[in-house]
C-alpha positions as CSV (number, residue, x, y, z in Angstrom):
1,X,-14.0,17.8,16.7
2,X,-17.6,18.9,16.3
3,X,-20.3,16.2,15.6
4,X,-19.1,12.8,16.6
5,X,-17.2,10.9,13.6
6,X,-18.6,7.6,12.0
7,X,-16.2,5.7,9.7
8,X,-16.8,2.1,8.4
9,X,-13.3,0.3,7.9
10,X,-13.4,-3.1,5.4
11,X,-11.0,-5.9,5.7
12,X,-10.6,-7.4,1.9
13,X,-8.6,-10.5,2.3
14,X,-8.2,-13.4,0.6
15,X,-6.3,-16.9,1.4
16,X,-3.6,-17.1,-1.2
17,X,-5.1,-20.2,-3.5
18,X,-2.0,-20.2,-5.6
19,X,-0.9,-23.6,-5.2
20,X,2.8,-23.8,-3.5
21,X,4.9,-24.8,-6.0
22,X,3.6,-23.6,-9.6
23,X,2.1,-20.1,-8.4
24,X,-0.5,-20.9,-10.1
25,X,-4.8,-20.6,-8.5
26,X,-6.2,-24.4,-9.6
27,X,-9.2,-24.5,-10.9
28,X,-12.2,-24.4,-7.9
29,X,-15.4,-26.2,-9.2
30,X,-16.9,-24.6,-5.9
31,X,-16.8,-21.2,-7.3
32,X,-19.0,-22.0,-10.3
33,X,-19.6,-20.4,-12.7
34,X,-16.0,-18.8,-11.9
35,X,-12.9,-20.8,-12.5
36,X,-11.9,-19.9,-8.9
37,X,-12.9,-18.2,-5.8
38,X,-10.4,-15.4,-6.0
39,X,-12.4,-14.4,-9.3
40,X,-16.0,-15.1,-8.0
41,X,-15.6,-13.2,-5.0
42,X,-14.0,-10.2,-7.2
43,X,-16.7,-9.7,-9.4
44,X,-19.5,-10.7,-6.6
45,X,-17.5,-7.8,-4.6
46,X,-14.4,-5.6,-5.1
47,X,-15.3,-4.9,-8.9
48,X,-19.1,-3.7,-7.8
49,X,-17.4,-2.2,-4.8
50,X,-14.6,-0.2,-7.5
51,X,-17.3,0.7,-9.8
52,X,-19.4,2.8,-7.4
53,X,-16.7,4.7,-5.6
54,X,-16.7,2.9,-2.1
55,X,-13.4,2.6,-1.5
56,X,-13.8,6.3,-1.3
57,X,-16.7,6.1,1.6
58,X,-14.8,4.2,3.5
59,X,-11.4,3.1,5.8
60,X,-10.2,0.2,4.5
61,X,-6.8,-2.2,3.7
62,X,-6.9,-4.9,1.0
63,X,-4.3,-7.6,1.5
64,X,-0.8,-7.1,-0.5
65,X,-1.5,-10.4,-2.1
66,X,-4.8,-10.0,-2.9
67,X,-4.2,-6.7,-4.4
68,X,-1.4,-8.1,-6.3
69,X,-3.5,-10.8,-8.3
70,X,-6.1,-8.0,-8.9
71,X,-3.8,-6.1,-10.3
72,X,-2.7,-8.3,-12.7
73,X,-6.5,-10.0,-13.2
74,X,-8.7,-6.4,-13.4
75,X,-6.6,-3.5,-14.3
76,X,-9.4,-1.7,-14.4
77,X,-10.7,-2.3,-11.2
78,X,-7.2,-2.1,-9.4
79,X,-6.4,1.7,-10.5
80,X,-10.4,2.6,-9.5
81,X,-9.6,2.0,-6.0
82,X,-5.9,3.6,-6.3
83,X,-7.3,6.7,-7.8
84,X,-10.3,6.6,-4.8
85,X,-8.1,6.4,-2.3
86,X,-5.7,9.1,-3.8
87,X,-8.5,11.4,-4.3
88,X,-9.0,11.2,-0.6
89,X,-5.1,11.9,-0.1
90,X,-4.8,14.6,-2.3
91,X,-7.9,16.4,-0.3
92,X,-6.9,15.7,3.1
93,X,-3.3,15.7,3.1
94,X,-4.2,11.6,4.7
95,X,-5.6,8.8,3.3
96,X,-8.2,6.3,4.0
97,X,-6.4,3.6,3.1
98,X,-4.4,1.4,5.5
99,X,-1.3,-1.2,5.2
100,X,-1.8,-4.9,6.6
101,X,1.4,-7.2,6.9
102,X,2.2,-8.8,3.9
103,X,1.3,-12.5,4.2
104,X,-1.5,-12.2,6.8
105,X,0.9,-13.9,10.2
106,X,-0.4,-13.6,13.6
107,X,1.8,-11.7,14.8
108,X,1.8,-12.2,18.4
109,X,2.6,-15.8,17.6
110,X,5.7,-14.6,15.5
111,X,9.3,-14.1,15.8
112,X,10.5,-10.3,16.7
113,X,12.5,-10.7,13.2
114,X,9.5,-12.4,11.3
115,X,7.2,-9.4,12.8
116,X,9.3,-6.2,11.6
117,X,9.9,-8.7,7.8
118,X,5.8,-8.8,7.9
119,X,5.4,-5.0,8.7
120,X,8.3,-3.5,6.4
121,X,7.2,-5.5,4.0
122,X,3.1,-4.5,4.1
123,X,4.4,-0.8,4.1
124,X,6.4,-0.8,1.4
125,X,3.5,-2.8,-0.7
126,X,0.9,0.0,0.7
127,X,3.8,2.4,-0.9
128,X,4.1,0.7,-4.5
129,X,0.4,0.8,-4.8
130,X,-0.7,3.5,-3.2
131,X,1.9,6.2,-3.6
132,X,2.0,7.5,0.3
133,X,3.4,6.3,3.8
134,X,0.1,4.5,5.4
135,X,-0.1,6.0,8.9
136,X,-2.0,3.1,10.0
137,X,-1.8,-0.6,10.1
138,X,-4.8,-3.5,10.2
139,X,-3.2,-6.3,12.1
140,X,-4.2,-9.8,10.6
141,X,-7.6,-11.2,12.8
142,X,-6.5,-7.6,14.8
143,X,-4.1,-9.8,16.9
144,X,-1.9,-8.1,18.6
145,X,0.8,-7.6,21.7
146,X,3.2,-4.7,23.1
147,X,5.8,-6.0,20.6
148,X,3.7,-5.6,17.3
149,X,3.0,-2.0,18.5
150,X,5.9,-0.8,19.3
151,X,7.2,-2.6,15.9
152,X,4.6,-0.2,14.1
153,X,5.6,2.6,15.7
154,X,9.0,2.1,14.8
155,X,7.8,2.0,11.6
156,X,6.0,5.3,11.1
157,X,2.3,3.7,12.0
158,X,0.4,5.6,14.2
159,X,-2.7,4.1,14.6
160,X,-4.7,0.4,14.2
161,X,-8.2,-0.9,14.7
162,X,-9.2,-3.1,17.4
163,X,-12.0,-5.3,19.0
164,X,-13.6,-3.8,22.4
165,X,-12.3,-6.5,24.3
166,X,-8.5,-5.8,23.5
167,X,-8.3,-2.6,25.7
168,X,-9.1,-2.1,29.4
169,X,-10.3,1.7,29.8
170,X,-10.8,3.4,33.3
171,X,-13.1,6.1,31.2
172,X,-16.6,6.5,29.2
173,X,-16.2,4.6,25.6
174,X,-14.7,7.1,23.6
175,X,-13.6,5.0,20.2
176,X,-10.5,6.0,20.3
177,X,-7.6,5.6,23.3
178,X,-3.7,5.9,23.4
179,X,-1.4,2.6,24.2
180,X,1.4,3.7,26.1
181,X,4.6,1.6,24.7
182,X,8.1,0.9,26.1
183,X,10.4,3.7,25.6
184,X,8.2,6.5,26.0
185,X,5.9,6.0,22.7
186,X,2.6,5.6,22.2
187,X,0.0,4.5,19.6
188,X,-3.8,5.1,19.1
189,X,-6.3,2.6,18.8
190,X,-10.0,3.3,17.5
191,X,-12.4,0.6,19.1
192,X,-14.7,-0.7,16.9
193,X,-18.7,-1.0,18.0
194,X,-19.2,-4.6,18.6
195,X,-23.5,-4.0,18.3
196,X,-23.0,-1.9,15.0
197,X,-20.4,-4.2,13.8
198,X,-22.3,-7.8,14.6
199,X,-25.4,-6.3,12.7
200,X,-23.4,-5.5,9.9
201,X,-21.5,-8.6,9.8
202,X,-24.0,-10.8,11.3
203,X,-27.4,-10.0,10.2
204,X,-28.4,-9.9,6.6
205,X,-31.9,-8.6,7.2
206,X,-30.3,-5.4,9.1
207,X,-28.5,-4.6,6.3
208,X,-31.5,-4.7,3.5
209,X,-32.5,-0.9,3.6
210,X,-29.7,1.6,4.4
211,X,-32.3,4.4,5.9
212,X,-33.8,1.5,8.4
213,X,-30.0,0.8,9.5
214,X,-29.6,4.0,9.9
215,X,-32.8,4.3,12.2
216,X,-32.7,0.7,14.5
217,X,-29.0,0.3,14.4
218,X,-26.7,3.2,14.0
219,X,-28.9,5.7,15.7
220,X,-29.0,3.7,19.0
221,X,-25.6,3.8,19.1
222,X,-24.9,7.0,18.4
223,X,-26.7,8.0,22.1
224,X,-23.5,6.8,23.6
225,X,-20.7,9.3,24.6
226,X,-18.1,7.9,22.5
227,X,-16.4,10.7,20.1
228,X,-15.7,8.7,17.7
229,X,-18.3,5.6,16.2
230,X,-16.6,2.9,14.1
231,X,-18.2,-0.2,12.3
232,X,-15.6,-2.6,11.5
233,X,-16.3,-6.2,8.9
234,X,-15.2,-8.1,6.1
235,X,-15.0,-6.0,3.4
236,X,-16.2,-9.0,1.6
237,X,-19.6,-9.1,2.9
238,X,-21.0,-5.9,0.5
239,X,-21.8,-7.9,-2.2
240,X,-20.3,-12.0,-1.9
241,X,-21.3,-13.0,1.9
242,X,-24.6,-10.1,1.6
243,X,-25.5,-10.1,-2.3
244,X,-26.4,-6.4,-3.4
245,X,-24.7,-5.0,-0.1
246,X,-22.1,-2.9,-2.2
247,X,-25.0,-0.6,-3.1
248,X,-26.3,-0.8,0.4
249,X,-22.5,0.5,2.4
250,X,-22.8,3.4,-0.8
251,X,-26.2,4.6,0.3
252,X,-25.7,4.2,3.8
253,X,-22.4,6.5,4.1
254,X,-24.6,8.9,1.6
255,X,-27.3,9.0,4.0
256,X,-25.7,9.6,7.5
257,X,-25.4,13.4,7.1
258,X,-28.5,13.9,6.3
259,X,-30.6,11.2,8.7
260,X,-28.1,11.9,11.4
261,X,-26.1,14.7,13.2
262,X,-22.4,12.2,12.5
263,X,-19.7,13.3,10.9
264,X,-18.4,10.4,8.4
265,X,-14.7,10.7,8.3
266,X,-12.2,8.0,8.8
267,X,-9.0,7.2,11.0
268,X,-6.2,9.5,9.8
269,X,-8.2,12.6,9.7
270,X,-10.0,11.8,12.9
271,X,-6.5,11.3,14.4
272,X,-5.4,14.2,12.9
273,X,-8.0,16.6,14.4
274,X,-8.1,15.1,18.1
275,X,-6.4,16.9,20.7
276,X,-5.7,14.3,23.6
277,X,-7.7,10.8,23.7
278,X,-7.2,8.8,26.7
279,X,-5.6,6.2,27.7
280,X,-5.9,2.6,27.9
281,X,-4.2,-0.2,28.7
282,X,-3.5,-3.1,26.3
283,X,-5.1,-6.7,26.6
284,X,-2.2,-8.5,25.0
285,X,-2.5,-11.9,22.4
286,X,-6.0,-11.3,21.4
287,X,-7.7,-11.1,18.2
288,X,-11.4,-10.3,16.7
289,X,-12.1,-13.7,16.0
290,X,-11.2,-15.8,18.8
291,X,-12.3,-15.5,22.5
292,X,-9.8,-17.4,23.5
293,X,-7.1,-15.1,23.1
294,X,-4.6,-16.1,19.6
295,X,-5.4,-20.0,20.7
296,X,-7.2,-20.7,17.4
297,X,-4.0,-20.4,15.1
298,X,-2.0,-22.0,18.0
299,X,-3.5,-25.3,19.1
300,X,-7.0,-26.6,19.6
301,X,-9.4,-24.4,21.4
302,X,-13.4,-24.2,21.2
303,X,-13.3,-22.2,17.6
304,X,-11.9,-25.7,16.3
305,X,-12.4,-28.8,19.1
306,X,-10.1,-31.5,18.1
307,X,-7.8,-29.5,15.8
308,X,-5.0,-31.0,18.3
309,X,-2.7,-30.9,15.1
310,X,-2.4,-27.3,14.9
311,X,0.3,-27.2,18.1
312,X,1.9,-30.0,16.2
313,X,2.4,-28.1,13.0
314,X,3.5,-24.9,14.5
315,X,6.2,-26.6,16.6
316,X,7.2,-28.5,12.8
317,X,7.1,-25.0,11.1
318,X,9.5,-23.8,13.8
319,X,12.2,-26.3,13.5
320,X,12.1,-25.8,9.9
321,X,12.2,-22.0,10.2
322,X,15.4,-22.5,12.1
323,X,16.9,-24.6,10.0
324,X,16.6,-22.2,7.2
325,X,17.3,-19.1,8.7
326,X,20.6,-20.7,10.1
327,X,21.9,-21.5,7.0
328,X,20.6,-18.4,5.6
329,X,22.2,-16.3,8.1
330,X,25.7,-17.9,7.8
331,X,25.8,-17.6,4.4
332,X,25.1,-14.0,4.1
333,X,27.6,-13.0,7.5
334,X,30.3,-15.0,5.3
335,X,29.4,-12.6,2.4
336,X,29.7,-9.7,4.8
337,X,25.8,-8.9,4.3
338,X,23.3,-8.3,6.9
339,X,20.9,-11.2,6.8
340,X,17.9,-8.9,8.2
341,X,18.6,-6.2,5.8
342,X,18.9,-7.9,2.9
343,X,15.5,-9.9,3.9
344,X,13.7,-7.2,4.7
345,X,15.2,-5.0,1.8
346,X,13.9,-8.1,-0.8
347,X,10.5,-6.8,-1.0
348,X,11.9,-4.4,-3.6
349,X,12.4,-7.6,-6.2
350,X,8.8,-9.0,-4.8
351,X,7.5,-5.4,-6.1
352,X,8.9,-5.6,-9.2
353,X,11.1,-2.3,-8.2
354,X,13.9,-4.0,-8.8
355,X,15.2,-6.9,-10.9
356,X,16.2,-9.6,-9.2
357,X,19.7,-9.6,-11.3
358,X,20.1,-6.2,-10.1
359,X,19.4,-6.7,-6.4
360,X,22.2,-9.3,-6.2
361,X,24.7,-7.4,-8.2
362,X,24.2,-4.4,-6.3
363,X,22.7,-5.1,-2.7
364,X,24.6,-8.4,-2.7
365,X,27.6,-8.0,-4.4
366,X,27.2,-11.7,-6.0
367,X,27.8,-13.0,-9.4
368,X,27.8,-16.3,-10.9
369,X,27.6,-19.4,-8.8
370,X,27.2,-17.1,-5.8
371,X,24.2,-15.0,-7.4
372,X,22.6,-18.2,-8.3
373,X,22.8,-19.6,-4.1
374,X,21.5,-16.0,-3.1
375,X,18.6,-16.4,-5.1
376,X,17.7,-19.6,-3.9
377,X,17.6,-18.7,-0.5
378,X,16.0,-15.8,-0.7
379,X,13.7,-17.8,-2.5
380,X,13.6,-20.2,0.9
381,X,13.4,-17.1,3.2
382,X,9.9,-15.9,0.9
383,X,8.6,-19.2,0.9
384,X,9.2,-19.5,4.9
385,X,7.4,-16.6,5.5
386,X,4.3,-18.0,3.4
387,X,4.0,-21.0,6.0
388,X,2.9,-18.6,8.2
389,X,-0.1,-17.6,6.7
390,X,-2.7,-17.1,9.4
391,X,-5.4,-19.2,7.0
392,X,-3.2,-22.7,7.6
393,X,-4.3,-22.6,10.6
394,X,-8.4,-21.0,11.2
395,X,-9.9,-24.2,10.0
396,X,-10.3,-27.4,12.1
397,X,-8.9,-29.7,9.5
398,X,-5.4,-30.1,8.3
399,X,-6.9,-31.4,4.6
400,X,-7.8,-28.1,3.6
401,X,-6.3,-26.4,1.0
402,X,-4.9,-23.7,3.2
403,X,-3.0,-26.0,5.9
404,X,-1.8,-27.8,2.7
405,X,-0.5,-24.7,1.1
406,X,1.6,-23.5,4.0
407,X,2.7,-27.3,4.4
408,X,3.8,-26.7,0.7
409,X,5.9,-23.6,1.7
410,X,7.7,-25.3,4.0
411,X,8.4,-28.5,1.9
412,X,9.6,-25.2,-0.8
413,X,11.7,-23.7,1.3
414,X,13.4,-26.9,2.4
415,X,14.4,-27.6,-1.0
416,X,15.5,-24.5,-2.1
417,X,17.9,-24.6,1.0
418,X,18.9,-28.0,0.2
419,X,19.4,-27.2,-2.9
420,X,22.5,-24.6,-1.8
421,X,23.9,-26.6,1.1
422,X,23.9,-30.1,-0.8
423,X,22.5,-31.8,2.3
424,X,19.0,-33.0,3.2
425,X,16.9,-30.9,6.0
426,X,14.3,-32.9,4.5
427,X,13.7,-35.9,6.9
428,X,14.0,-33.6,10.0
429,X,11.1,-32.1,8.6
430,X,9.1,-35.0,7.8
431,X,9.9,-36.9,11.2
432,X,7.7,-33.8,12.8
433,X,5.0,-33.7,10.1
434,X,4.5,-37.6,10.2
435,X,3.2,-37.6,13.6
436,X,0.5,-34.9,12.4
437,X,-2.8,-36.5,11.3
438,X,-6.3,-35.3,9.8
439,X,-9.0,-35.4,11.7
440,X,-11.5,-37.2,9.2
441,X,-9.3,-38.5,6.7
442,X,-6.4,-40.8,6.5
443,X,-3.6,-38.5,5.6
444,X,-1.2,-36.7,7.7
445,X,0.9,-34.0,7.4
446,X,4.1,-36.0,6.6
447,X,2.3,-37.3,3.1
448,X,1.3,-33.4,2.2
449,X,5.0,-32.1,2.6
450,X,6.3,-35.7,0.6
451,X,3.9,-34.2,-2.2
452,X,4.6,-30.6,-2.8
453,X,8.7,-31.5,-2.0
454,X,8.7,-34.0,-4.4
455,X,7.7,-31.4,-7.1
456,X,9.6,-29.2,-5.4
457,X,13.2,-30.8,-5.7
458,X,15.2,-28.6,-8.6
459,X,18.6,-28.6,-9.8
460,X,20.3,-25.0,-9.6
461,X,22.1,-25.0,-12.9
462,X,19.0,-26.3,-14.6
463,X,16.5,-23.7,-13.3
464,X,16.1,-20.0,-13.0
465,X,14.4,-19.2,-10.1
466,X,11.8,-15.6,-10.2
467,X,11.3,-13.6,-7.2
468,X,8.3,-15.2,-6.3
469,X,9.8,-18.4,-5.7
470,X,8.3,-20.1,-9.2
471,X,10.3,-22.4,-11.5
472,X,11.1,-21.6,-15.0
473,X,13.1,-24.0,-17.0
474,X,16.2,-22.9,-19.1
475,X,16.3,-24.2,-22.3
């Protein structure tokens, strides 16, 4: 491959703030002088970012909900990054733009059917935006097993990003290693540098002056033997977390071929060029952002001491996943449908590819009174995958608005199951939740999911129900 290869990948995310049941983002008086976060942190970041051309710099995946709202909140913005990333498509035959499953699930922690739902549906939002196949994958917090990697594979990925502690390697650091998977398949990892990484991340003053990164950070590491260098962050830190540092990741990625002997390229193209990377083995169930394997969005551990509801609320969200996907299930076998395939195949209405009057007519086969029960638990089976959301569960206490948004999903889902079978899950549900309390505060999870289901509670013949799961009253 020449000159070793440098690429800086950016993680944009954002929590989904839309609240449960409306859909709509309430106001945020944190995010002054912005009406919310979601619009503060675009224009402190991925506008600036858009404007200079850096989602052509570098790898990167932006959340399919996050790239949704932008889309509809900064046209503008949105097709400068399409058109970025296409440019670098159209050159390379590859792009430098990666998927990420759709609502952000650890997927380690998820069901083998709510893991390929997650990763059909990030590729086919990569595919609506993007125009192209992604060939690689960023794995929510990079959590990961065998399971999710051979899922990808199946899938058409060939390649993720992960932490240096994920991988055991019998050879010199090299950046980038095949993962032998069951089956006879493999996948490539690239490594990220966990010094070049942490600085970037870590340390605002490293990141003041691009040519003095370049010097103390970048250049130390590039005496290692590694063929390929990555530097892997929040893509939110160049210009919300690290004001300015849009301009800095511009003239840093400008400045490496002439202040150093790397190559700056990114993961496709790298993968493309290289002959036979080595091998390593897998450390299974660990992420980026918590040492203690997936534990953080699975019960307490030292990220979050004392978050013993977290175990509590995962076991709740379990029971109520079962409970819809049973009734789910049977009423789709007694159709003759395939319950996965129709699940999976939904993301078409969620696109907007589709209208959802058209998917049950055709895909479904269902009219009237039948149409009307399809929609409503495909409605349930979007909202169930929501509860999931790895951001319910990162923070220590179950008051926040991202445990009480996946708390809302539930109670959403519940009711528009109800709604079809004419029975109650409801106090299953809440017998669970009850026993769930806040930390600090006295509420408990059992009040949160009375709240949103309350509001959630509609009649079928006096709603229509859109493919997001919103209400809309029929006159």
């Amino acid at each position: 491959m020449g000159n070793k290869q440098f690429f800086i990948h950016g993680h944009f995310y954002q929590p989904p703030r839309e609240d449960a049941i409306t859909g709509l983002i309430p106001d945020e008086p944190g995010a002054t002088p912005y009406k919310n976060w979601n619009e503060r942190i675009h224009n402190e970041c991925y506008r600036p970012n858009a404007r200079i051309g850096n989602f052509s710099r570098i790898s990167f995946n932006i959340g399919p909900t996050l790239l949704d709202w932008m889309q509809w909140h900064d046209g503008l913005s949105y097709q400068a990054i399409i058109e970025q990333e296409n440019a670098i498509y159209t050159r390379y035959g590859v792009g430098n733009g990666m998927a990420q499953p759709y609502n952000h699930t650890i997927l380690p922690l998820a069901s083998t059917s709510d893991k390929v739902t997650q990763i059909k549906w990030g590729i086919a939002d990569f595919i609506h935006h993007f125009g192209h196949h992604p060939l690689g994958m960023w794995l929510p917090e990079t959590a990961v097993d065998i399971e999710t990697l051979s899922i990808l594979v199946d899938h058409g990925i060939q390649f993720t990003i992960l932490a240096p502690w994920q991988v055991k390697t019998e050879t010199i650091d090299e950046g980038i290693y095949r993962i032998n998977l069951p089956g006879n398949r493999l996948i490539h990892v690239f490594i990220y540098d966990r010094g070049l990484s942490t600085s970037l991340s870590f340390n605002p003053g490293a990141t003041v002056n691009a040519d003095y990164f370049i010097r103390d950070h970048l250049m130390q590491s590039t005496e290692s033997s590694s063929r390929v260098l990555c530097a892997a962050s929040d893509g939110e830190l160049y210009g919300h977390h690290q004001p300015f540092r849009e301009m800095f990741l511009a003239h840093l990625i400008d400045r490496i071929p002439t202040l150093t002997n790397l190559s700056v390229s990114f993961p496709a193209k790298i993968l493309r060029e290289t002959e036979a990377a080595p091998y390593a083995e897998l450390i299974p169930n660990t992420s980026w952002s918590c040492h203690h394997g997936v534990s953080r969005w699975e019960k307490e551990c030292e990220c979050t001491p004392g978050a013993v509801w977290k175990s509590m609320l995962r076991t709740a969200l379990d029971v109520i996943a079962s409970q819809i996907d049973e009734v789910f299930d049977r009423f789709l076998i007694n159709k003759g449908l395939d319950p996965s395939f129709i699940r999976n195949d939904y993301i078409q209405v969620l696109l907007g590819e589709t209208s959802i009057e058209e998917y049950l007519e055709q895909r479904c086969k269902c009219q009237n009174g039948d149409a009307l029960m399809m929609r409503a638990l495909l409605n349930a089976q979007v909202a169930r995958q929501k509860m999931y959301t790895s951001c319910g569960f990162f923070f220590d206490e179950i008051s926040r608005i991202e445990p009480r948004n996946n708390i809302g999903y539930a109670a959403q889902a519940i009711a528009w199951t109800e709604q079809v079978i004419g029975s109650k899950l409801m106090p299953d549900a809440l017998r669970l939740l009850n026993k769930i309390e806040s930390q600090h505060l006295s509420i408990n999870a059992g009040r949160i999911f009375t709240d949103y289901y309350q509001n959630a509670v509609v009649d079928l013949q006096s709603y229509s129900i859109s493919s997001d799961g919103s209400l809309a009253g029929v006159a």
